[in-house]
TORVEXVEX-287494 format. One record per residue (C-alpha): x, y, z; residue in one letter; residue number from 1. Coordinates in steps of 0.001 Angstrom, whole numbers, plus 500000, padded with zeros to 6 digits. Layout:
BEGIN
<x = X, y = Y, z = Z, type = A, seq = NUM>
...
//
This chain:
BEGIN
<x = 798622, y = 949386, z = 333044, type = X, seq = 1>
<x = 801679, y = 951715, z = 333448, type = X, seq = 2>
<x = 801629, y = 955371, z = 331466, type = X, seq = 3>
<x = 803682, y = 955783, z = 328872, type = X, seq = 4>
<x = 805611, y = 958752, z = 328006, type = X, seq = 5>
<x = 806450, y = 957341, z = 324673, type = X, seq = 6>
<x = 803628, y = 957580, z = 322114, type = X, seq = 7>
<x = 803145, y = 955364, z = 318769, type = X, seq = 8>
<x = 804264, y = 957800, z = 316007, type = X, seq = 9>
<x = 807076, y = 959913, z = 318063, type = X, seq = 10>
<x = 810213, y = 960052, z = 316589, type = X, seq = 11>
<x = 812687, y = 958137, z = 319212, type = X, seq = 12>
<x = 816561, y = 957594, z = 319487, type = X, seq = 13>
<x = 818086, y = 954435, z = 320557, type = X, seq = 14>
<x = 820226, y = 955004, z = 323546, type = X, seq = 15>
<x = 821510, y = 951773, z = 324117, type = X, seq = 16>
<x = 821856, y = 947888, z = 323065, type = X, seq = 17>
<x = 823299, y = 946636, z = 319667, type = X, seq = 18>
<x = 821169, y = 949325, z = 317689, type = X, seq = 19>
<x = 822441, y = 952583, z = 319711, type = X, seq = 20>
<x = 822329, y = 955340, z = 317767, type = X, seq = 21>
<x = 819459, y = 954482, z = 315111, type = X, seq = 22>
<x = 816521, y = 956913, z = 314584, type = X, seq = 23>
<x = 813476, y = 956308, z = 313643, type = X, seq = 24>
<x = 809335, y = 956500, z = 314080, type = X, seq = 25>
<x = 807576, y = 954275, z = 316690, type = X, seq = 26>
<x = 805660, y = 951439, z = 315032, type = X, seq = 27>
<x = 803921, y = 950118, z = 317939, type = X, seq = 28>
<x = 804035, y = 949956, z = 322014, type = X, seq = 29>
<x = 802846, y = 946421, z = 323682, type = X, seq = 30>
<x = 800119, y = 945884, z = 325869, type = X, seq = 31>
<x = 802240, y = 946517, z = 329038, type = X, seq = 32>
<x = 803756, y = 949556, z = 327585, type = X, seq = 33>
<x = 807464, y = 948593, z = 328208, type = X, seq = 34>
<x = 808856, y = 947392, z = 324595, type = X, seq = 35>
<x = 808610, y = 949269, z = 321941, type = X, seq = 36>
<x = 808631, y = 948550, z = 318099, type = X, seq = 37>
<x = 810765, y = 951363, z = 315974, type = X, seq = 38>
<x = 810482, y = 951150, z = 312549, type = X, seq = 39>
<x = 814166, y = 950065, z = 310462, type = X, seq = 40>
<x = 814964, y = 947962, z = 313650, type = X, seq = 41>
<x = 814578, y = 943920, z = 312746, type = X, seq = 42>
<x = 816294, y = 940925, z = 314048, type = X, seq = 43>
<x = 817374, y = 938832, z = 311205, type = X, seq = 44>
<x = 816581, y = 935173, z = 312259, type = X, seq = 45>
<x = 817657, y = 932174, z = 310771, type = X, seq = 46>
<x = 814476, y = 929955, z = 309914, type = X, seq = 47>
<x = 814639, y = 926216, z = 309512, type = X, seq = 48>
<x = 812401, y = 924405, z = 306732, type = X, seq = 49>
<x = 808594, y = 923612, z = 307744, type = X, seq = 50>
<x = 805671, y = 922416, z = 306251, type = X, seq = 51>
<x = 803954, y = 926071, z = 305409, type = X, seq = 52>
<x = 807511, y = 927594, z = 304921, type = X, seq = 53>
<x = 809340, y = 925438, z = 302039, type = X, seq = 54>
<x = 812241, y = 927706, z = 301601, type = X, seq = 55>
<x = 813435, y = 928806, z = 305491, type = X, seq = 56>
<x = 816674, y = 930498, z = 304871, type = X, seq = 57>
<x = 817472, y = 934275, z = 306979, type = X, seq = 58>
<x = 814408, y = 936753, z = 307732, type = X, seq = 59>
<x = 813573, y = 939837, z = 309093, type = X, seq = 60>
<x = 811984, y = 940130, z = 312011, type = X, seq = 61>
<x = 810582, y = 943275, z = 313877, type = X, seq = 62>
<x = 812398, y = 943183, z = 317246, type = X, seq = 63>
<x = 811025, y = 944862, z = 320391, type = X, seq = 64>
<x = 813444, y = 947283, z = 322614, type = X, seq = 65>
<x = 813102, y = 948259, z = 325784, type = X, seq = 66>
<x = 811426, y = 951746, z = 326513, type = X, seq = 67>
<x = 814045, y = 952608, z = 328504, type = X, seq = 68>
<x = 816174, y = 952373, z = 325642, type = X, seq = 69>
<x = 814665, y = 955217, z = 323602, type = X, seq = 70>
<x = 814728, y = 958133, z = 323693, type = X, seq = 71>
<x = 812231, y = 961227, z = 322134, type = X, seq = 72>
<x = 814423, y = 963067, z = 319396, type = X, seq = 73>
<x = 813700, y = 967161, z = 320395, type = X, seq = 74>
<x = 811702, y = 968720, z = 317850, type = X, seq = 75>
<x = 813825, y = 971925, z = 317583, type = X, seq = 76>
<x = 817145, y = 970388, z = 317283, type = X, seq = 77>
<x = 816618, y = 967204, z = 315273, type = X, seq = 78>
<x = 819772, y = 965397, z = 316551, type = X, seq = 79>
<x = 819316, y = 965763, z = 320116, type = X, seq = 80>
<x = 817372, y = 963183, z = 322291, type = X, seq = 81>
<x = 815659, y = 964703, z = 325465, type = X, seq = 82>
<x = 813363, y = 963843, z = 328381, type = X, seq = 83>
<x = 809294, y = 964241, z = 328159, type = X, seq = 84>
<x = 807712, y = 966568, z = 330365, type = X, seq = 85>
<x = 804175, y = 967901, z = 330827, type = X, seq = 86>
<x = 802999, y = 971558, z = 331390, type = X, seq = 87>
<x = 799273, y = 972647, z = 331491, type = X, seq = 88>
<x = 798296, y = 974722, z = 327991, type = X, seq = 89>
<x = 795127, y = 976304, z = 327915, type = X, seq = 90>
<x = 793432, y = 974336, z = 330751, type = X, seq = 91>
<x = 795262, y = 970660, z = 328754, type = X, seq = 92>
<x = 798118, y = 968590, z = 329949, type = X, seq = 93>
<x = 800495, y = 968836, z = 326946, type = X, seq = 94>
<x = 803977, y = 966853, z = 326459, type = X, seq = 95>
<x = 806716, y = 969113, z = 326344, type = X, seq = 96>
<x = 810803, y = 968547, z = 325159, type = X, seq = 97>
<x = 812635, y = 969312, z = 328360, type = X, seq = 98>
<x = 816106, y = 970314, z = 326461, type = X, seq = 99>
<x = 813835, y = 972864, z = 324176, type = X, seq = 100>
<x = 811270, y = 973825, z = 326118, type = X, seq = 101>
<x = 808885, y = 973192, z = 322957, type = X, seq = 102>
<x = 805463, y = 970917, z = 322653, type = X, seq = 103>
<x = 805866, y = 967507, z = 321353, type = X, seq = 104>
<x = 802998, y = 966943, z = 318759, type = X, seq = 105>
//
């Protein structure tokens, strides 16, 4: 299972693909740790007619991006994205904002 420097809950900027730009919390990471869910990013779907679905007609869907595609947003300046680090605190590996310097919580 590969690490993750991306946690469910940080606040992440979209770097690239059709939603570059958007901000917004993480929702959820898969199992393999290389998509990630942000919340406020769907894919709107056409859906056909079924049996359990009697109306079909365009939904939202949550749509999975790449985690190479985000982004943290730095703490201290809210508009900025930066890289994750780490740095030993009191005897604890703790993520740091490489652009600020400052712990990510």
């Amino acid at each position: 299972m590969n690490k993750s420097k991306i946690l469910r809950g940080d606040v992440v900027k979209v770097i690239a693909g059709s939603h570059k730009g958007k901000v917004g919390p993480v929702v959820k990471l898969s199992k393999d740790k290389k998509r990630v869910y942000v919340e406020g990013i769907v894919a709107i779907k056409h859906a056909k007619p079924s049996q359990t679905d009697q109306e079909g007609g365009i939904r939202e869907i949550p749509a999975s991006i790449d985690a190479s595609n985000v982004s943290l947003v730095d703490p201290k300046a809210k508009d900025n994205a930066t890289r994750v680090g780490y740095k030993i605190a009191d005897g604890k590996k703790v993520r740091i904002a490489k652009k600020s310097g400052t712990e990510v919580k």
